[in-house]
C-alpha positions, 0 to 999 in steps of 0.5 A: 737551852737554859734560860740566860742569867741578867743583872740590871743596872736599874738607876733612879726609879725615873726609868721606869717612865722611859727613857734610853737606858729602858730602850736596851732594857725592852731589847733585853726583853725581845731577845730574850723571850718569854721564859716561864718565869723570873727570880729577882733580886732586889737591891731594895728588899733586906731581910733577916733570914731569907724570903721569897714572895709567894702570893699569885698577884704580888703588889706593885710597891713604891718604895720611894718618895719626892718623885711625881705623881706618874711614877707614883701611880705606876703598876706593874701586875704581873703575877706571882706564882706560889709554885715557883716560890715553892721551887725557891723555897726548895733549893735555898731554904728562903720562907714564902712570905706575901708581906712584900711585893715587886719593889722598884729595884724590880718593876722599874726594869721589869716594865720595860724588859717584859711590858705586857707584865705576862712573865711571872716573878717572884722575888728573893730577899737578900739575907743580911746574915750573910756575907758575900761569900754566903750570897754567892754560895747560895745563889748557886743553888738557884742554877737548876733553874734556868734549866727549867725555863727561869731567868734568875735576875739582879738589880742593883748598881755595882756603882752606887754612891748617892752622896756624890752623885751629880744632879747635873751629870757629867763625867764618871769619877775615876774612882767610879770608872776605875771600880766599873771597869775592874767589876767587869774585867772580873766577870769576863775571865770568870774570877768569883773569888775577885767578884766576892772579895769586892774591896780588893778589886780595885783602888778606893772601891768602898767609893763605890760600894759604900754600902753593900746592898746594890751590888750584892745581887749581882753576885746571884748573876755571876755565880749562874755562870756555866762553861761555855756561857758567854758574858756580855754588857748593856747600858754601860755609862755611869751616870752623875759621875757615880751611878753605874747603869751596866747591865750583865747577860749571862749565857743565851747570848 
């Protein structure tokens, strides 16, 4: 059976340290299995060109500053693998680099979905050379994988507005509601085209998605959809009225 295709709503780096959105994320995990590796995709690794992590023991990277000493010293070892960076390589043409390494977007989920840090991974830089037709067109080149064993995976928020986040909580704008609902009614009937053209998918989306680096990944999930494939959500609340936390699990339900 070909290994499911999930995108992670990973929110403050915090939930690393635990937490109910981490919960579901250690249920993805147990209901998932060990796959014989992972491809991620980051919100948090831009590139100009293509990179793909090659190195057998990748570096756990704080990208993040202001948050405590715990988070700070937080590791997640788990291995790389030059083969499936290799594999990688092949079908999308990405340069092995080791000058990166599991950013937060990847090991705050990570350490929680497989915690024994025992599933390699590896990650795949977003290109800034392409536009969203061009990260969806490329991610289809990765579908072979999940045939072979791999999850291919996504972290981001596909609603991220920082500046209008509220410390204190409270409830979702509409604007943010409104995006979140019309990003999954998208994903559910299987419309790419409304997916890739994200501006028109909703009234004041740009609130949303006022830049575009942690929704983008989400394209490199919906584009592993096969007929068949059923869609489903975890962690489905946005949080501080403007953070979306919804998960996406494609196929392998």
């Amino acid at each position: 059976m070909p290994q499911p295709a999930i995108f992670f709503g990973h929110g403050s780096p915090m939930n690393a340290l635990g937490g109910p959105y981490a919960d579901v994320w250690r249920d993805v995990g147990v209901s998932v299995g060990k796959p014989r590796g992972v491809v991620m995709i980051s919100a948090h690794w831009e590139t100009d060109g293509l990179g793909v992590t090659a190195q057998p023991q990748p570096e756990t990277i704080h990208d993040f500053g202001g948050f405590t000493d715990e988070l700070h010293a937080m590791q997640y070892p788990a291995p790389g693998s030059p083969e499936l960076a290799a594999r990688v390589s092949a079908l999308t043409g990405a340069t092995p680099t080791t000058q990166w390494g599991l950013d937060h977007g990847t090991w705050s989920v990570l350490a929680h979905v497989w915690p024994e840090a025992d599933v390699p991974v590896v990650q795949l830089s977003l290109n800034r050379r392409l536009d969203a037709q061009g990260h969806f067109d490329l991610a289809r080149k990765l579908s072979a994988l999940r045939d072979e064993g791999i999850v291919i995976a996504g972290s981001g928020d596909f609603v991220h507005n920082l500046r209008t986040w509220k410390r204190a909580g409270g409830e979702a704008y509409g604007w943010a509601s409104g995006f979140n609902e019309a990003v999954k009614s998208a994903l559910l009937r299987g419309d790419d085209a409304a997916l890739i053209d994200w501006v028109g998918l909703a009234e004041d989306a740009q609130l949303s998605v006022p830049t575009d680096e942690h929704y983008l990944p989400l394209l490199y999930v919906a584009a592993q959809r096969r007929p068949g494939d059923d869609v489903s959500f975890f962690n489905d609340v946005i949080e501080g009225g403007s953070i979306s936390m919804t998960g996406v699990r494609i196929g392998q339900a």
